[in-house]
N, C-alpha and C positions, 0 to 999 in steps of 0.2 A: 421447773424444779431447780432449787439450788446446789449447783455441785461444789462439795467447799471437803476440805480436808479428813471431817468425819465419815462423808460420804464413799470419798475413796477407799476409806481403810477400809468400809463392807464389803469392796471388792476382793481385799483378800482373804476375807473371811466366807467364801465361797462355800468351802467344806459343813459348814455349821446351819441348820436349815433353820431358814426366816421367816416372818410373816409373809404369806404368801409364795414363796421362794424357798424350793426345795434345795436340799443340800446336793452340791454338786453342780450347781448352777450361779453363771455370775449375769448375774442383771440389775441393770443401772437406769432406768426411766419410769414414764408417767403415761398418762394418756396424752398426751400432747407430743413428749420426745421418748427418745430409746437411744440412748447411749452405747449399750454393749449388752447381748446376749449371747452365754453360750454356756456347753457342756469342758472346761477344763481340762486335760489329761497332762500326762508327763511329757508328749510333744505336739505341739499346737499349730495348725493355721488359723491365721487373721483373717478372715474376708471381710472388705470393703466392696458396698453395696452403693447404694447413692442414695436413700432416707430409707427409715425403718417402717416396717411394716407393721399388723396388730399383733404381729408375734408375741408370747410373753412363755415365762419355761412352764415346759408341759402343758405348754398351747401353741404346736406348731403349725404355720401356716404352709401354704404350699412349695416358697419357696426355702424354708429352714427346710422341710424335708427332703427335698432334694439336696441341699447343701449334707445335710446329715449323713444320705445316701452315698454324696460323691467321695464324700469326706473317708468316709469306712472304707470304701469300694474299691475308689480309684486311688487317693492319696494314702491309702492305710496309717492314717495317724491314730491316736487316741483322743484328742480333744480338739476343738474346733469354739471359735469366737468371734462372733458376727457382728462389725460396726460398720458404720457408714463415712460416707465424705460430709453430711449433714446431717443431723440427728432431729429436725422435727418429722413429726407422724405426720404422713398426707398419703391417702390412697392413690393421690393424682398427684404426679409430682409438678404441674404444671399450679399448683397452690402451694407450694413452695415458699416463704416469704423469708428477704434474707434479714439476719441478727448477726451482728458481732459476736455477743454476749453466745448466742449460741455457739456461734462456731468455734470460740475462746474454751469453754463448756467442755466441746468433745474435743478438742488439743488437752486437755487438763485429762480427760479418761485415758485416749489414747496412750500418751506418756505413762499413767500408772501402768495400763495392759502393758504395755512394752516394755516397762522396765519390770514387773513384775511376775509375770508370765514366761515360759518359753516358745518363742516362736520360732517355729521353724523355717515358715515359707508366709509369705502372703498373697491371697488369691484377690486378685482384681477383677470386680465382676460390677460394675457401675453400670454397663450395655450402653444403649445410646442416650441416655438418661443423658444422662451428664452433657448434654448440649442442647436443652431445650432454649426456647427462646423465654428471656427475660430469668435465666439463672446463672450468671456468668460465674454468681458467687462460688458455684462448684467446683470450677476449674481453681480458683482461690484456695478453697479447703482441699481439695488435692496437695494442691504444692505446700501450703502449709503444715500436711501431714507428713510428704517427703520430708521438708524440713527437721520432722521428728524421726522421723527413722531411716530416711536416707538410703545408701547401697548397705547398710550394716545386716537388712535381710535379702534374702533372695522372691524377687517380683513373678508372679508368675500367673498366665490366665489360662484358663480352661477349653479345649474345641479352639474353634476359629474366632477370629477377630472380625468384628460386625465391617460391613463393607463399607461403612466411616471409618475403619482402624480400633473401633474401642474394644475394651473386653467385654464376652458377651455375659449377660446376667444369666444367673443359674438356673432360672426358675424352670425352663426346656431342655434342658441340657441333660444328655442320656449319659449313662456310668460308660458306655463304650467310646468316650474322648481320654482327649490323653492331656495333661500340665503342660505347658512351655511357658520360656523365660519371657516377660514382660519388661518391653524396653522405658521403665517408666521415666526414666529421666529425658529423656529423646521424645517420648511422647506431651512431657509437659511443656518442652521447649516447643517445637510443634505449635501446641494449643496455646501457647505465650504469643506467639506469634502473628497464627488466626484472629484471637483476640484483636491484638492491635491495630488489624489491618482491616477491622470488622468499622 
């Protein structure tokens, strides 16, 4: 799908229900990618996943419902928005295939969500994904994303840290964990590092 200037303005017309897309719901993809889904409110988490799933609104899969759950539960916010480090669709992230163009794609979403949304915290929840063999590209869209938004929000992962160090993904993860601060700058230097020496 093409993401071009028209397309983002749909994102902030959120409120207004669209084909297919109920009001109240911001969703950005195809059957191929998934740029951004979520439920909006007056204060927001980001969670970053590592590629989207067949989620689409008002067809939650098992890990948006758990998100949805921890979100209420544990974070008590009002709204929550679900992107990834990568935004093509693969059940197996080991089919993963990398694009520029895609990952230019979801920098162009991210920055509208960011500047246009309020976010309050970001949840890092990539798990061990993000270090399969033959995806380095991930670690790329990572930092690239930093890049967009930087220490100006507060980083933060759910439960414990996978015994690689990563955050863990949502999709098991009980309401009786607790938020901590995610060292993500510290962690990309780290896997900067690994890279290199890989």
């Amino acid at each position: 799908m093409k993401v071009d200037a028209s397309v983002l303005k749909e994102l902030q017309d959120y409120q207004v229900e669209r084909e297919e897309i109920p009001s109240g719901w911001v969703y950005l993809g195809d059957d191929c990618e998934r740029y951004v889904l979520g439920q909006p409110g007056k204060r927001n988490i980001l969670i970053f996943g590592v590629n989207p799933s067949s989620a689409k609104p008002g067809d939650d899969d098992p890990t948006i419902r758990n998100v949805r759950r921890i979100v209420r539960d544990v974070k008590k916010v009002d709204g929550w928005i679900m992107m990834n480090l990568y935004p093509q669709r693969a059940a197996n992230p080991d089919a993963l295939i990398e694009d520029e163009f895609l990952r230019e794609d979801n920098l162009k979403v991210i920055r509208e969500v960011w500047q246009f949304f309020l976010i309050e915290s970001i949840w890092c929840a990539w798990g061990n994904m993000i270090e399969r063999s033959g995806t380095p590209f991930l670690y790329e869209s990572l930092r690239q994303i930093y890049g967009v938004i930087g220490e100006s929000a507060l980083w933060e992962y759910y439960g414990n840290l996978t015994r690689k160090g990563h955050p863990r993904h949502p999709l098991y993860m009980r309401a009786t964990e607790s938020f901590h601060v995610f060292p993500v700058r510290e962690y990309i230097y780290i896997s900067n590092v690994q890279q290199s020496n890989r």
